[in-house]
N, C-alpha and C positions, 0 to 999 in steps of 0.2 A: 589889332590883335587884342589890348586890354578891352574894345568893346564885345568884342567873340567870346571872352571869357565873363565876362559878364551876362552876354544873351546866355550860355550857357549856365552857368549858374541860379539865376532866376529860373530859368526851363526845370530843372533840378530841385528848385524848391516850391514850382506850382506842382510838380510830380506827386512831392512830398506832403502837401498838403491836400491833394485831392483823394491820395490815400487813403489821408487822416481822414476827410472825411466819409470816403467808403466804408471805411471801418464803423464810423461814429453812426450813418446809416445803417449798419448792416445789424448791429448790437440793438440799435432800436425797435427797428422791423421785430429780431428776434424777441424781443421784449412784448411789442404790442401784440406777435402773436402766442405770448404765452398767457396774458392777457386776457385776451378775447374768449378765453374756455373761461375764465374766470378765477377766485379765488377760495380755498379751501380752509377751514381751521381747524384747529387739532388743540384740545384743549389737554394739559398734563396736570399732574400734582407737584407741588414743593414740600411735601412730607414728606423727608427722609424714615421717621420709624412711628410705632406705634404708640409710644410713650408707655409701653411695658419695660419693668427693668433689664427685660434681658434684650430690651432695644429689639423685637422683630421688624424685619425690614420691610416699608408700605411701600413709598415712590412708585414709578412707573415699570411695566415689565418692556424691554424694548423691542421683543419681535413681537410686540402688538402695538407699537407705535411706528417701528421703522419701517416693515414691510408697508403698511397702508399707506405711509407719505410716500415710498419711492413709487407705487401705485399710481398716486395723484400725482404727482410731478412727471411720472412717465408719460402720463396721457395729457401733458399740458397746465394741468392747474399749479397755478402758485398757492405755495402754502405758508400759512402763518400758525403759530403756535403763542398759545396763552396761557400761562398760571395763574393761580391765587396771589401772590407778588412776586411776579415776576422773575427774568434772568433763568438763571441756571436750573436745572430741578434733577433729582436721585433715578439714577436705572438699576434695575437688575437684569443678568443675562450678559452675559460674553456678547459681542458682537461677531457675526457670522452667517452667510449667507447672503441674504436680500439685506440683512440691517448692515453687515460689513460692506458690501456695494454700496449704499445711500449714502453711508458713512463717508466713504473715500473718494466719490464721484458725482452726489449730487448736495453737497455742501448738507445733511442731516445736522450734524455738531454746533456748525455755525447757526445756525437757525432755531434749533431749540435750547442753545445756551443762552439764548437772547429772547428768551418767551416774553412776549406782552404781559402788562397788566389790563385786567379787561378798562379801567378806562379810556384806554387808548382801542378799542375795538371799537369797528363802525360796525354792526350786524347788515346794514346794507348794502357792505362789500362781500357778502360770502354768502354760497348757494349751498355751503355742507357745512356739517360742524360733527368732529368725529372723538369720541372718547376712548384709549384703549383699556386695557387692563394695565395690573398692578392693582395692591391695594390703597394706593396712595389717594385716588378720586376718592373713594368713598370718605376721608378722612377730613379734606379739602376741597372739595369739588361741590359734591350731594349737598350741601346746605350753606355754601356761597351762594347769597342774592343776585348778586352781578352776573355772575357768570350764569346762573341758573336762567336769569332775564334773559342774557344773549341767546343762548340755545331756543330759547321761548320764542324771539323775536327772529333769530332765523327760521324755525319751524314757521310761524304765522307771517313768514315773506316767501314762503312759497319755498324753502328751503329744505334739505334731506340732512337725517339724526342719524348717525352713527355710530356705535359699540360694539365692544370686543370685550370677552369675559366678564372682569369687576366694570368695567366702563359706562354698560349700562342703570349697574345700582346710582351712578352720580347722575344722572337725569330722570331717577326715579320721583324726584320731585319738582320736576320741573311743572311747574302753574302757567296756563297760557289766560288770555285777555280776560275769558269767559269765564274766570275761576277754577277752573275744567285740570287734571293733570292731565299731559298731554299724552300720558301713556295710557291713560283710558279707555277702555275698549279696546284696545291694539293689542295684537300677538305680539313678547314680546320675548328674549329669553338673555341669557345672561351664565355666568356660574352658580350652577343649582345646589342648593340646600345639600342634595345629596352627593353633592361630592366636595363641599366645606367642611364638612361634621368629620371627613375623615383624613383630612390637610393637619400638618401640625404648621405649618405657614403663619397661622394668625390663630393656634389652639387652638382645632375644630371651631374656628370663627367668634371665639369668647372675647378676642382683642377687637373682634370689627364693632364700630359703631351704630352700622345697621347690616344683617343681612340681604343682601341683594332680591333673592328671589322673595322675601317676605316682604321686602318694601316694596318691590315693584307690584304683590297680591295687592297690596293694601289701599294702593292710589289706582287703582281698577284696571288694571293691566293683564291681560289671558298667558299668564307667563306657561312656556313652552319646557313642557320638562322631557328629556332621554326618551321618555315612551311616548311623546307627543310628535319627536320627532323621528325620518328615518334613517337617520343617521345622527349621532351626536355634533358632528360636523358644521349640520347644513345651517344655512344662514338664512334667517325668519325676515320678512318683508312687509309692512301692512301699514299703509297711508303715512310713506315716506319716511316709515321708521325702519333701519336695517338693522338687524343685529345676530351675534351668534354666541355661544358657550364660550367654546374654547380657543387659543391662540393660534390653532393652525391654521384657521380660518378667516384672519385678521385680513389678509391681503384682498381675501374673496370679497369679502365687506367691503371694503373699499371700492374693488371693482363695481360690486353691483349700486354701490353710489354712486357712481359715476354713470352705471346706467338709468338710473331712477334722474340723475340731475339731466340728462339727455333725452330722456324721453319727455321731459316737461316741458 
């Protein structure tokens, strides 16, 4: 009888164990195949304001951050996110919508509360590297060396540049190997001139550092103004640079990176 409870008992705890390892399987699997699409970065700002007295608020805007990552996460890619130093970094915008989904269901919070520093970034692990808006990049972003190198070194590994509104002025000076700004010759567009001048957000843009659509003329970029395009909306495309104006479009960005990373 004591050895019948016994065979029992072991039975019970190989059950128990092979379980465990079903499980431990099954998590991996799920793992290596999020993997195999590869991995995406999302670079943000740690500029809470503009260093005006009356404190205007830079940081990030989050439905041109959140929408794009529950994008890439949706279709597979793991994402990582990196600041100027690191950890935590400032939003503006209620969460709601696509950014309250990412928020509550694909761990969003947890993952850019805990932003990289770029030394801890391998530019060999990531096929995208995506800016959104806020005016926080232009503050912290645009003229970090580190970080400006990574985006340089994903673009020259075969990698796709991504921006939303203010997003694109922070790689407006991004220099690749050949001296070359990488926005050079490229159509490229961003939030335009003419509709800064009449934002009280940053005083008609007298708090920015650098205007966007000026910096991106300047490093030889074919920036795309309202009347260039047909719709203010649409999202510009040109030798693996995506970008668009405005924030509605954040997600579409992202989508069509993901088509440019799949068609390579």
């Amino acid at each position: 009888m004591q050895q019948g409870n016994g065979s029992n008992l072991n039975s019970v705890k190989m059950k128990k164990a092979f379980l465990a390892l079903l499980i431990v399987l099954f998590v991996m699997a799920c793992d290596n195949e999020e993997n195999k699409k590869g991995r995406i970065l999302i670079i943000v700002s740690n500029t809470e304001d503009m260093g005006d007295p009356e404190k205007h608020f830079a940081g990030n805007n989050l439905w041109e951050v959140a929408p794009p990552y529950h994008i890439f996460v949706s279709h597979g890619y793991k994402v990582d996110f990196v600041s100027p130093t690191g950890g935590k970094v400032p939003f503006s915008m209620d969460p709601v919508g696509i950014s309250s989904y990412t928020i509550k269901y694909e761990n969003f919070n947890g993952n850019v509360e805990n932003s990289l520093t770029p030394e801890f970034v391998d530019y060999t692990n990531y096929k995208a590297v995506f800016i959104g808006g806020g005016y926080g990049p232009l503050f912290d972003v645009a003229n970090n060396e580190n970080l400006l190198s990574i985006i340089a070194e994903i673009y020259e590994n075969g990698g796709i540049v991504g921006g939303c509104g203010h997003g694109p002025g922070a790689f407006a000076n991004v220099k690749l190997s050949n001296g070359e700004y990488m926005v050079k010759d490229k159509k490229v567009t961003g939030f335009p001139n003419s509709t800064e001048v009449t934002k009280s957000w940053a005083k008609e843009g007298t708090l920015l550092p650098i205007m966007l659509e000026d910096q991106l003329r300047k490093n030889g970029a074919i920036f795309q103004t309202k009347s260039d395009l047909n719709d203010k909306h649409d999202v510009v495309i040109d030798e693996r640079i995506v970008t668009t104006m405005f924030l509605p479009s954040s997600a579409i960005v992202a989508k069509e990176m993901i088509n440019e990373i799949e068609k390579n």
